[in-house]
C-alpha positions as CSV (number, residue, x, y, z in Angstrom):
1,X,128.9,211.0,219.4
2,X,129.9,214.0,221.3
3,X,130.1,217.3,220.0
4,X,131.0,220.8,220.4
5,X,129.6,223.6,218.2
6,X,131.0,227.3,219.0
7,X,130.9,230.4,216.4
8,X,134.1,232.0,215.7
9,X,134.6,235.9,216.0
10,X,133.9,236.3,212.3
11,X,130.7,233.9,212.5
12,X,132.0,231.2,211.4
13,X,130.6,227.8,212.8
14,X,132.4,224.9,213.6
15,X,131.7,221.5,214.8
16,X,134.4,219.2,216.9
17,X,132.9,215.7,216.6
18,X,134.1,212.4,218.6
19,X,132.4,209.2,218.3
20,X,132.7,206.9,221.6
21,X,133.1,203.2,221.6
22,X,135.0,200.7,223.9
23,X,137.1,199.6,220.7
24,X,137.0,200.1,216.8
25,X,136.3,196.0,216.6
26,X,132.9,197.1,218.1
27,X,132.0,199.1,215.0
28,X,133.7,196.2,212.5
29,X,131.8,193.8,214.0
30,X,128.7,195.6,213.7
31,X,129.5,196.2,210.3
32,X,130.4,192.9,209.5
33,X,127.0,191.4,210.6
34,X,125.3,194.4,208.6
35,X,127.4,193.2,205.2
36,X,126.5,189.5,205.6
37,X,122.4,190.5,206.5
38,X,122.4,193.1,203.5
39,X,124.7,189.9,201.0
40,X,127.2,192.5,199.9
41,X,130.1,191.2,199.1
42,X,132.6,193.6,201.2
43,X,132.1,196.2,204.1
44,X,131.8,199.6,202.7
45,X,131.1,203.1,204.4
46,X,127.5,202.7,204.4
47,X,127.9,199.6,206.5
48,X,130.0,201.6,208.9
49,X,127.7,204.9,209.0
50,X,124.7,202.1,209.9
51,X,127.0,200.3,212.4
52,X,128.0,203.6,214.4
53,X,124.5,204.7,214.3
54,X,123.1,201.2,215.5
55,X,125.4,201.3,218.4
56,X,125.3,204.9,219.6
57,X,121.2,204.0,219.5
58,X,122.0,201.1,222.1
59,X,124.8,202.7,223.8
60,X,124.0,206.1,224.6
61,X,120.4,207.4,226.6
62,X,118.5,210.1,225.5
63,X,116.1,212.1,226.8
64,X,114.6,212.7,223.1
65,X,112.0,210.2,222.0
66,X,113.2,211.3,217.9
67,X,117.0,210.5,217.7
68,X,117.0,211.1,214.0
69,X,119.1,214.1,212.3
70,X,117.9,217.5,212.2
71,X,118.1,220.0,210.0
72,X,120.4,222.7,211.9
C-alpha cells in the first residue's frame, strides 16, 4: 500500500491510501484460495483484508524486519 499522511492547518490528520496490484483478479484469487483452505462457504471481507495483506508481504520489500501494524 502506499500512503500519504499530512496535517491540515487546523491539525487535522489525514491519510490518502492506495493499494498496488497488477489486477483486482490478483486479490480474488488470493481470496478464493484463502476461502476454500479456511472451508467457508463464500469470500467475505476477511478473506480479502488476508489476501491484500498476503500479497503486499510478497510483493513489496521492506527494510523493516516487523511488517505488522502499529499503533500510530
Amino acid at each position: 500500500m502506499d500512503s500519504i499522511c499530512f496535517e491540515d492547518p487546523l491539525g487535522l490528520l489525514s491519510e490518502l491510501a492506495s493499494y498496488r496490484f497488477d489486477s483486482h483478479g490478483d486479490v480474488m484469487l488470493e481470496a478464493h484460495k484463502m476461502r476454500v483452505a479456511r472451508g467457508d462457504y463464500n469470500i467475505a471481507e476477511i478473506h480479502l483484508a488476508d489476501a491484500i495483506e498476503n500479497l503486499t508481504a510478497r510483493n513489496r520489500g521492506s527494510l523493516s524486519s516487523d511488517r505488522e501494524p502499529k499503533n500510530p
